[in-house]
N, C-alpha and C positions, 0 to 999 in steps of 0.2 A: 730861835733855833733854826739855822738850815737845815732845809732835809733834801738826804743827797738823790740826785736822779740817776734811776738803772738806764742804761742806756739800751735801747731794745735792737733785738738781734736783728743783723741783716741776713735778709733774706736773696742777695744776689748770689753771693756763691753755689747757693744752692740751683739756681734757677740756670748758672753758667754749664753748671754738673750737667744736669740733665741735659741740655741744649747741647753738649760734648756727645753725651752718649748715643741721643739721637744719629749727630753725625757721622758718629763712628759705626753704628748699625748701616746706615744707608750708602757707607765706603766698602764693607764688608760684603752687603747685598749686589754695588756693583761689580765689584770683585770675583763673587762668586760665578753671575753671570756671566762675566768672561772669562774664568775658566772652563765653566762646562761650552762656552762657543768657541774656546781653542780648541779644547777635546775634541769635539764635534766636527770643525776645519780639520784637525790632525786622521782623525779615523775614517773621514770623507776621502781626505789625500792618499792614505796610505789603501783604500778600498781604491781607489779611480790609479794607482801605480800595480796594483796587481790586477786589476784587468787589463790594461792595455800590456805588461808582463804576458797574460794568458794569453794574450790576440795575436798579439808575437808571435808567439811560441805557434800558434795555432796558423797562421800566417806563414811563418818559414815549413810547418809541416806539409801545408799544401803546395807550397813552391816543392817542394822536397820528393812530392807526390807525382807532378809535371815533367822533373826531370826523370823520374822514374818509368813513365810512360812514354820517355822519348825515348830511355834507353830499350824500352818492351819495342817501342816501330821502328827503331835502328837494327837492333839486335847485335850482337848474337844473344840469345837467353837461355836460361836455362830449360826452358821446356822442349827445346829441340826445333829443328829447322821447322816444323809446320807452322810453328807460332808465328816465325819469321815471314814466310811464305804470306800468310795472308795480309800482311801489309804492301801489297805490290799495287805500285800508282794507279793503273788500270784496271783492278779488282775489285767486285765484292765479293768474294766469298769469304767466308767466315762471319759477316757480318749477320745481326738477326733484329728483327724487330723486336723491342722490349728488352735488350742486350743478353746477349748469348752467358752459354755456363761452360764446365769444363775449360778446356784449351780455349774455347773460344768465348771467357767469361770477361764480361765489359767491352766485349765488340756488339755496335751498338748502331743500326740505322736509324736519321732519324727519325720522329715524327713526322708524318703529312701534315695533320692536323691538330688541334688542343695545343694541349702541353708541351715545351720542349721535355725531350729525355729525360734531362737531369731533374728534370721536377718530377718525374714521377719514381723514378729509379730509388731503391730504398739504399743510401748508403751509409746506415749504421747496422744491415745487415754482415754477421761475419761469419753465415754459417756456408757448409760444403755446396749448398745451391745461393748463394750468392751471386749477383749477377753485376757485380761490382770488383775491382781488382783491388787487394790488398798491396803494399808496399812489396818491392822483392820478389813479390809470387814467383813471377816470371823472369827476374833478372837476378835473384840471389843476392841483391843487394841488403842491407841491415838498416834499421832508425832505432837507435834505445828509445824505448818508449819504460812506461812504466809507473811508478809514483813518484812525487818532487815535483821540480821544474822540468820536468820531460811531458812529451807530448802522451795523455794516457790512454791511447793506442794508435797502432799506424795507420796513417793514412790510406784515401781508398781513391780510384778513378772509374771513371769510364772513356772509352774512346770515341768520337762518331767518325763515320765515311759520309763526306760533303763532296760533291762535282767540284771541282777548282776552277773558276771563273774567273782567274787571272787574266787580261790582256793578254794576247801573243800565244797564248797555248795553241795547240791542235784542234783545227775542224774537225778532224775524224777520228780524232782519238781520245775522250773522254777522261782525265786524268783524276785523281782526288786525292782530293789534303783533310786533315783530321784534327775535329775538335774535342779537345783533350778535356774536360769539367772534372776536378780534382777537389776532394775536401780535407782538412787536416783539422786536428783536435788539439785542442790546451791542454792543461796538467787537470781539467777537469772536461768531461765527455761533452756538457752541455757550451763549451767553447770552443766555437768553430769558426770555420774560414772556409769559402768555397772561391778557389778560382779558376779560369779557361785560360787555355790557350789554341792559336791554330796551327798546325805541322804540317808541311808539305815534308816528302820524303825524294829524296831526289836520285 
């Protein structure tokens, strides 16, 4: 009698399965990791385009603050000829140590010693003793400021009186030019910009 032989089951298919599933876990796992390091690239990018957005913003406010301070020592302003008056080449009056208030706020001698001005001057004060100049104060001029992409509030200066040590000036006659330190704000307060400039008035 033959007797028939069961033929015994292979065991590769099975061992291919698994060896599949493996790799499809560890294609999935690298997968994953580079989406969350796209994310992570994308939310880095879009975080590093709105600050340099805010710095702008914060940057043209203080340029915006310069011009406005030239137009305070050019004049004419709104505060009336006295304001005008003390920017005369061969004058200090109006000017004060630790920068003056009123009419005469952010006239501004400088330091002898320590610190320049502008380091010590508080310019995110905006109250009625301020010793810092708001936008317009003096020239009537406007900056929308406010929430959004707008700067979130106006910009401030100070001015100082420097001797002018130009070549070719006057022996005997003492002239001065003025340094302008302006700061402007981003769409958020803690984004700033501080810049100078020098002004002679002629």
């Amino acid at each position: 009698m033959n007797a028939r032989k069961t033929p015994c089951p292979s065991t590769a298919p099975r061992r291919a399965s698994g060896f599949s599933m493996i790799v499809v876990l560890i294609i999935l796992s690298v997968l994953s990791l580079m989406g969350v390091a796209v994310t992570q690239m994308t939310l880095l990018s879009e975080r590093s385009t709105r600050y340099d957005r805010d710095w702008q913003i914060a940057w043209q406010a203080a340029e915006a603050a310069l011009l406005d301070a030239e137009f305070d020592i050019r004049g004419p302003n709104t505060s009336g000829a006295s304001r005008v008056a003390v920017f005369s080449p061969t004058s200090l009056l109006g000017f004060t140590d630790g920068c003056g208030t009123g009419t005469d706020r952010g006239l501004c001698l400088p330091a002898l010693a320590g610190k320049p001005i502008w380091y010590t001057v508080n310019f995110l004060d905006g109250s009625a003793n301020a010793r810092t100049v708001e936008f317009g104060e003096f020239t009537g001029r406007t900056l929308d400021t406010g929430n959004g992409v707008r700067p979130a509030r106006r910009p401030r200066y100070i001015i100082e009186v420097l001797p002018d040590l130009t070549p070719g000036g006057s022996a005997t006659v003492q002239r001065n030019i003025y340094r302008v330190t302006a700061i402007g704000f981003g769409p958020r307060e803690d984004t700033q910009a501080v810049l100078q400039m020098f002004f002679r008035k002629e």
